[in-house]
C-alpha beads as a LAMMPS data file, in Angstrom:
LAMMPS data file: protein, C-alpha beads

202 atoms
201 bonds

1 atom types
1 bond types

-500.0 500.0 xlo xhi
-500.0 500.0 ylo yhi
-500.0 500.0 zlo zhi

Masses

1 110.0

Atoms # bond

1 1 1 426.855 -333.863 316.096
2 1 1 428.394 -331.105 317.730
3 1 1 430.233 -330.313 314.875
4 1 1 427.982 -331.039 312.292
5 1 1 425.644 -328.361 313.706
6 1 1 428.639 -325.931 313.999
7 1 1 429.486 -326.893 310.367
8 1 1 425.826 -325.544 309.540
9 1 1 425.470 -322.924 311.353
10 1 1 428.840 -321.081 309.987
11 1 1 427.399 -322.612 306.412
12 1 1 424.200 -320.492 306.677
13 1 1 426.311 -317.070 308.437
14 1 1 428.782 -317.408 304.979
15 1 1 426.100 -318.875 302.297
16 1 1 423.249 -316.337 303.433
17 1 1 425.129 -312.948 303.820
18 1 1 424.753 -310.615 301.536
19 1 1 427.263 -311.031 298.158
20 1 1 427.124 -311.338 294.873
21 1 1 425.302 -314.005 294.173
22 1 1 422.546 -313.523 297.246
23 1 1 421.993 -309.750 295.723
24 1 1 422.330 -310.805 291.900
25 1 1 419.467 -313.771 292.545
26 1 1 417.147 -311.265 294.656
27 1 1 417.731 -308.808 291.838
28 1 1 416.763 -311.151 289.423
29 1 1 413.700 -311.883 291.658
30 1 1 413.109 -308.133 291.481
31 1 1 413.322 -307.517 288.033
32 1 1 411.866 -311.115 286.416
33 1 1 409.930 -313.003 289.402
34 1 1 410.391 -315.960 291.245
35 1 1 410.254 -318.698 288.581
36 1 1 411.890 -316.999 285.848
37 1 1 414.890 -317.143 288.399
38 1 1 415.134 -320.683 288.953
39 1 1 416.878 -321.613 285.735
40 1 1 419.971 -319.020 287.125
41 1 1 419.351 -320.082 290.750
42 1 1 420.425 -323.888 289.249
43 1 1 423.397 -322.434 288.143
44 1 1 424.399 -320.916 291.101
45 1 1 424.012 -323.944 293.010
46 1 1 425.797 -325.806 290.349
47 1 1 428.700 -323.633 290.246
48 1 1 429.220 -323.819 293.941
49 1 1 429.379 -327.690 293.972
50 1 1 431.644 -327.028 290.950
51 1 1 433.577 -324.086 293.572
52 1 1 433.359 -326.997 296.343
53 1 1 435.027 -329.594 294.505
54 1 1 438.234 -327.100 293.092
55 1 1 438.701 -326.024 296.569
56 1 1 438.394 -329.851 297.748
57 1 1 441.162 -330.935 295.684
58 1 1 443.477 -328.412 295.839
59 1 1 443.092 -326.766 292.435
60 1 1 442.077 -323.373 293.357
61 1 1 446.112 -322.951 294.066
62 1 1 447.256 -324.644 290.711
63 1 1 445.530 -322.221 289.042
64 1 1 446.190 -318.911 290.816
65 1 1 450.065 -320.041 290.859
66 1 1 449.907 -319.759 287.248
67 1 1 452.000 -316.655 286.180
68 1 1 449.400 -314.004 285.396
69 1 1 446.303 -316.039 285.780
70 1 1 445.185 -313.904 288.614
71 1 1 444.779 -310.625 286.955
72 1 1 442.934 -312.263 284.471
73 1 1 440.420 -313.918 286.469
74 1 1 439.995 -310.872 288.466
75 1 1 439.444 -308.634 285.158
76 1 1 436.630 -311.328 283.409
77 1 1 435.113 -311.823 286.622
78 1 1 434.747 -307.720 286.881
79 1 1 432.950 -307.751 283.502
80 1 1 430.661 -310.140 284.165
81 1 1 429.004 -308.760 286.944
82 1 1 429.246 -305.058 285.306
83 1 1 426.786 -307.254 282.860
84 1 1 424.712 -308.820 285.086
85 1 1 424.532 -305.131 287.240
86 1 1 423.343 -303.570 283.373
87 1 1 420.797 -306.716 282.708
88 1 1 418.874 -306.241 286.169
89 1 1 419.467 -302.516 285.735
90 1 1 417.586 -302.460 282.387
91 1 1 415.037 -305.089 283.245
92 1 1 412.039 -304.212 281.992
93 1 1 409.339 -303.333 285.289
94 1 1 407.127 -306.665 286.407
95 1 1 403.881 -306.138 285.012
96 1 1 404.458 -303.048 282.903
97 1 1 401.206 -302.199 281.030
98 1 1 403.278 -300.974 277.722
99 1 1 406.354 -303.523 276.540
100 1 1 408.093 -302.494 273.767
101 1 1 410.094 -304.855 271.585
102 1 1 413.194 -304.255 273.264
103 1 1 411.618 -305.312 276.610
104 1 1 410.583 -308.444 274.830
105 1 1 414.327 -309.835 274.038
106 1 1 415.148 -308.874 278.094
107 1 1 415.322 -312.373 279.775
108 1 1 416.422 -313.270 282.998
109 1 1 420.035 -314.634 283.635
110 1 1 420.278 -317.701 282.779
111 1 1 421.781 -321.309 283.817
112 1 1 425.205 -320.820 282.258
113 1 1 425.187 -317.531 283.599
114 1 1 424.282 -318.756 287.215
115 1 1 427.129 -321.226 287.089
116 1 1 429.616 -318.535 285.765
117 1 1 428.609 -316.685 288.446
118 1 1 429.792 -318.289 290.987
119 1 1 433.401 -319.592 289.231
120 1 1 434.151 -316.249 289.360
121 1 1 432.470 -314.929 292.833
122 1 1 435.504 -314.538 294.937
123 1 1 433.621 -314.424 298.267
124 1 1 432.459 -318.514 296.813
125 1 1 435.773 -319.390 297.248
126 1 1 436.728 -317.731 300.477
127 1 1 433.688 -319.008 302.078
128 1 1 434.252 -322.809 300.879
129 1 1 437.786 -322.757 302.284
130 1 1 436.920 -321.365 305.362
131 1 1 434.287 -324.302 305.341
132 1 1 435.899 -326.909 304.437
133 1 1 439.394 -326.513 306.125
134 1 1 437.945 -325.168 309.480
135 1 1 435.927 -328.449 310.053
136 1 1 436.206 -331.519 310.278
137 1 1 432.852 -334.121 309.910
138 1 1 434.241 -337.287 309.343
139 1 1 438.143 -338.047 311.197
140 1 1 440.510 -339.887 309.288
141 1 1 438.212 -339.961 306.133
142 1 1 439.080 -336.999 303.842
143 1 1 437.383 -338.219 301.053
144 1 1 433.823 -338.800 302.996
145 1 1 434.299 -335.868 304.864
146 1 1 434.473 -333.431 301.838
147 1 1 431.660 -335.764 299.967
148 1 1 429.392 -334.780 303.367
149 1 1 430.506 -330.676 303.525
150 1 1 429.581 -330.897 299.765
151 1 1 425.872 -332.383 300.373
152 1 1 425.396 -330.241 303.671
153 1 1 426.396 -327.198 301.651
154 1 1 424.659 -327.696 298.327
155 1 1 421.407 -327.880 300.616
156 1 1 421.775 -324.888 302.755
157 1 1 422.942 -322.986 299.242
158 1 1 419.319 -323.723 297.958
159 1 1 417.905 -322.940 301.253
160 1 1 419.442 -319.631 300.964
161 1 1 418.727 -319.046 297.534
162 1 1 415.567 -319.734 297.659
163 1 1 414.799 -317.178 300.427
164 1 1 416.439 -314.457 298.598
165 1 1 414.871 -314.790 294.756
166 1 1 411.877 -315.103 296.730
167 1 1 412.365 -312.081 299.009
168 1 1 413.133 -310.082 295.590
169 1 1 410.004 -310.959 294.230
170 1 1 408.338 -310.267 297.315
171 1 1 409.619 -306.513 296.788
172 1 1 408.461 -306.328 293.694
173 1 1 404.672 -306.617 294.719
174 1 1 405.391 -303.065 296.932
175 1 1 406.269 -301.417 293.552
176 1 1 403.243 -301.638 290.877
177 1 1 404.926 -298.352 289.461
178 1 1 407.084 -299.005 286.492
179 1 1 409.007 -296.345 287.555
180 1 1 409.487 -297.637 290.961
181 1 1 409.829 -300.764 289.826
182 1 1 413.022 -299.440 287.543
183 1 1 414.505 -297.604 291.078
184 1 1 414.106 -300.962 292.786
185 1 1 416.046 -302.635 289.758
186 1 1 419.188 -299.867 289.446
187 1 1 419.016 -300.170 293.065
188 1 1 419.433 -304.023 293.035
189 1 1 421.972 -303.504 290.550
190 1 1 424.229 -301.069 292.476
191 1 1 423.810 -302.815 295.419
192 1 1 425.464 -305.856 293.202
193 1 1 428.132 -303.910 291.828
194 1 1 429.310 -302.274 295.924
195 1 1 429.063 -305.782 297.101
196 1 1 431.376 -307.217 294.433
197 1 1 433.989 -304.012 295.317
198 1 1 433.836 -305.052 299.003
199 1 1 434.347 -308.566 298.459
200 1 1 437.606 -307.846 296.019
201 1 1 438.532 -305.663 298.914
202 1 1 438.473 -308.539 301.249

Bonds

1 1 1 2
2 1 2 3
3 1 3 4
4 1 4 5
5 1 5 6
6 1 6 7
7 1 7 8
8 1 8 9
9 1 9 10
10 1 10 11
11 1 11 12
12 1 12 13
13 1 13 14
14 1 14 15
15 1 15 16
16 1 16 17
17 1 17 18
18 1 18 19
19 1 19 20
20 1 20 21
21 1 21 22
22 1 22 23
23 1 23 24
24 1 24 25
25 1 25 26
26 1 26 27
27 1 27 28
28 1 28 29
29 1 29 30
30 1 30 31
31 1 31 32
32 1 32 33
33 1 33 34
34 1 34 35
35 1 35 36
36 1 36 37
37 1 37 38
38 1 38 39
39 1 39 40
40 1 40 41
41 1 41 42
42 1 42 43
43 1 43 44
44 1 44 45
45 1 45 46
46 1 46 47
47 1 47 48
48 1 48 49
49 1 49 50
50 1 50 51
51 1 51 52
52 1 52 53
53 1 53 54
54 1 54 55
55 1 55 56
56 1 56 57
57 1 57 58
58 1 58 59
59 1 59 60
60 1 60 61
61 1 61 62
62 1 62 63
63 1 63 64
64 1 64 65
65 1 65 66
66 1 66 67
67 1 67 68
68 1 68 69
69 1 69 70
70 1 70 71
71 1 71 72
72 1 72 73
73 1 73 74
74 1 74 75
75 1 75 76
76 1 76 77
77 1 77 78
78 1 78 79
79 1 79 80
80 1 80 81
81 1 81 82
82 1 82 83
83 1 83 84
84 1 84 85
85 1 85 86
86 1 86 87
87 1 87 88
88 1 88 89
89 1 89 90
90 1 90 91
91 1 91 92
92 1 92 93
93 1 93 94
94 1 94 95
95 1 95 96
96 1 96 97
97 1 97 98
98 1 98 99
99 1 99 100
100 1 100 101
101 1 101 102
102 1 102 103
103 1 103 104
104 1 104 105
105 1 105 106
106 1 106 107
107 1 107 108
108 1 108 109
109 1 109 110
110 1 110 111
111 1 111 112
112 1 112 113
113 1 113 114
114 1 114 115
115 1 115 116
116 1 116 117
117 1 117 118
118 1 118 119
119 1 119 120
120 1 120 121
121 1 121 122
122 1 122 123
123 1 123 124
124 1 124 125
125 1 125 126
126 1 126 127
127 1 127 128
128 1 128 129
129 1 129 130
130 1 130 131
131 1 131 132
132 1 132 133
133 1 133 134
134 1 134 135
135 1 135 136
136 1 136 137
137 1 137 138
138 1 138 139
139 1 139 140
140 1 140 141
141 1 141 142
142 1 142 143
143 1 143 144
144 1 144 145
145 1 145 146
146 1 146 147
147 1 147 148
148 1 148 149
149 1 149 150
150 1 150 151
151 1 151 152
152 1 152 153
153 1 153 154
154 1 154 155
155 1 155 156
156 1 156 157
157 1 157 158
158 1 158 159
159 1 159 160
160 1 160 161
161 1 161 162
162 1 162 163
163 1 163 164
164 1 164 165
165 1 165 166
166 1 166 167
167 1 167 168
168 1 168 169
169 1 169 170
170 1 170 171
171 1 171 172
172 1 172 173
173 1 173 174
174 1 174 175
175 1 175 176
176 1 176 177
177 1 177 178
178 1 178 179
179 1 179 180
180 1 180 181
181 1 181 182
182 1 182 183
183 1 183 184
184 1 184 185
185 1 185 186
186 1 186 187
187 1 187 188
188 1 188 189
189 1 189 190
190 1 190 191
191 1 191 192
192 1 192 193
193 1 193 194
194 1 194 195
195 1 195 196
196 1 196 197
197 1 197 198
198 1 198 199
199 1 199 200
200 1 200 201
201 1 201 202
């Protein structure tokens, strides 16, 4: 039990820290609300299981040994969250009394997005392998013990999820401005784009 509590503890310090997918859902929260944000908060949780299993079997390696496929990754990854940053960015405000036509065809990011996400979230991986190599649940059971870091995980990642669309849209409510309300979302948004620097720093 002693480890199992360790195992959740250092779960909660890596899933809950700020990153890019913690700022990118409580942007979302800022700039669409709470339930409009579920669909991509799905996706994120269904990319990490996705994360948990490549680094569970080994094939996080297979493909980074490929000749060149780093750079690549690297560069799409990049682009995404430059698009996500420009979505949230250009959000139209929560409650805006005038919503012009182009506000109408803004929607939140979606499931597929969510899920693409966190493929290509670096921090994902580096936080899964620290997770699932530095413990150990189950002894002499490799295949149990990754099935049981998967559940644990997958239920502190919505945990943590949770609490951050939610704390977005919790912002929002301070800022009944549209123009605030667009600060809050560029802020969101550079905050996204700084924390996805650091983390390719790392």
């Amino acid at each position: 039990m002693d480890g199992v509590l360790a195992f959740i503890l250092a779960g909660l310090a890596l899933a809950g820290s700020p990153g890019p997918a913690t700022l990118s859902l409580a942007a979302t929260g800022a700039a669409f609300g709470t339930r409009p944000g579920l669909g991509y908060l799905c996706g994120l949780v269904i990319g990490m299981v996705l994360v948990m299993a490549i680094i569970a079997t080994g094939m996080a390696g297979l493909i980074l040994a490929i000749p060149g496929a780093a750079p690549i990754v690297t560069v799409g990854a990049a682009i995404y969250f430059l698009y996500l940053a420009w979505r949230i960015a250009t959000a139209p405000p929560i409650g805006a009394d005038a919503v012009t036509a182009a506000d109408h065809a803004q929607r939140p990011p979606s499931l597929p997005g969510g899920i693409l996400l966190s493929l290509v979230n670096p921090k994902g991986y580096v936080a899964m392998a620290a997770l699932f190599s530095g413990f150990v649940l189950i002894r002499d059971r490799l295949g149990l013990d990754a099935v049981l870091k998967t559940v644990v995980l997958t239920l502190i990642i919505i945990a943590v999820n949770l609490a951050w669309l939610n704390a977005g849209a919790a912002l929002t409510r301070f800022f009944h401005d549209p123009a605030s309300s667009r600060v809050l979302n560029i802020a969101f948004a550079l905050l996204l784009v700084a924390s996805v620097a650091v983390t390719a720093l790392l």
